[in-house]
Structures are given as C-alpha cells and as structure tokens.
N, C-alpha and C positions, 0 to 999 in steps of 0.2 A: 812887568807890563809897561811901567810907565818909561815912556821911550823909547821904545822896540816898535817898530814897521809892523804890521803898515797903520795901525791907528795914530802913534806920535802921539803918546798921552805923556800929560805931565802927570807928575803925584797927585795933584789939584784934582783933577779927571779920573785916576787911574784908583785910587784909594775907596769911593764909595762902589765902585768896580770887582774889587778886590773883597772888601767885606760882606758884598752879595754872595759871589764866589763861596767864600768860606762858610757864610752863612746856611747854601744851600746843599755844602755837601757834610753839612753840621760838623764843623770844625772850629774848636773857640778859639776865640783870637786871644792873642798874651794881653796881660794887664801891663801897662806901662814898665811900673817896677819889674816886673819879670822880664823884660823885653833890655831894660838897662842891663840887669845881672847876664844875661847870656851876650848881648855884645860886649861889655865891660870882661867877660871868660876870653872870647873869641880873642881882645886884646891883651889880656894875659898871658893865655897861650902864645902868641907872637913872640911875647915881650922873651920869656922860658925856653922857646925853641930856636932862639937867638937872634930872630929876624933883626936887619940894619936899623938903627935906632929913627934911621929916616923915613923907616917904613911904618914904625907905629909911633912915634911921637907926636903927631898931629889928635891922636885918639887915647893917648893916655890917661887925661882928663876923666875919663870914663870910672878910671879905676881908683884913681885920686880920691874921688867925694869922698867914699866911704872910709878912709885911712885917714889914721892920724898927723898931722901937719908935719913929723919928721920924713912922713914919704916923701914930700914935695924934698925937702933937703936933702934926703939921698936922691932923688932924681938928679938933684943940681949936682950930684958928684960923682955922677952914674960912670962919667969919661973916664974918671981916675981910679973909682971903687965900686965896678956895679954890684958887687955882693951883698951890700944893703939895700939897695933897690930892691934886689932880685927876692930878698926876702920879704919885702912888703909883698912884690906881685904873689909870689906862694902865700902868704896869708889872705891876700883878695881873693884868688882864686880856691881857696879851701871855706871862704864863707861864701863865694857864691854857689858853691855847688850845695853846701849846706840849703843854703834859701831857695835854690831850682829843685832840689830833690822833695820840698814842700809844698810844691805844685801840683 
C-alpha cells in the first residue's frame, strides 16, 4: 500500500493501516524474529537457486547474524570457491525452516 496511487502513503502512514487491516480480518501479524527467519529464507533461496551475486548481496546480511564468523570468510571467497558459502546458506536455510515450522 505504501506508495501505490492514488493515496501515496509512505510506510509512516501506510503501517497503522495495514495493522487495522489484519487486525480486522483476524490475521496475526509475524513477530519480528519470525519475520527475519522468512526474509533471511527468501535470501537463501536466491543465494541456492544461483541468482547474480549482485542480486542478493546487498541482503546477505540477513543470513550472516545467525552463522558462525567463518561464513563471513567463505563469503569473502565466494568469487573463487562458492562451495563453502553455499554450505553455510544450506545450513541457514535448514535452521530457518526448523524455527518457521515452530510457528
């Protein structure tokens, strides 16, 4: 909603909007943590289904927190060896599904 014609709502505007909305068609809204775990998935999947590294590395970050500090350094040698990256993203995305399926 927020930005779309003909209202031109920012998030600012568009979010106590949005919460009525759900509110009144009794829909609960994600809890923050669960809201990370399903976008930090959506970039995993990317990351797995090959997309251009230019397409998701701006949102990597996502997936980072919860990994141990050698992801960040297979990240750094993704150009040369993404095969250790690519197994950190398979282990984010088998604990996030773990932590969504608990929802």
């Amino acid at each position: 909603m927020a930005g779309e014609p003909p209202a031109r709502l920012d998030s600012r505007e568009a979010c106590p909007l949005i919460r009525r909305v759900f509110a009144e068609l009794d829909v609960p809204l994600m809890a923050e943590e669960q809201a990370e775990w399903v976008l930090g998935s959506e970039v995993a999947r990317r990351i797995l289904a090959g997309e251009n590294r230019d397409d998701w590395e701006d949102h990597v970050w996502r997936i980072l927190q919860p990994l141990p500090n050698d992801a960040r350094l297979a990240l750094n040698s993704y150009d040369d060896d993404p095969e250790p990256f690519l197994g950190y993203v398979r282990e984010y995305l088998e604990r996030a599904e773990e932590q969504l399926t608990r929802w």
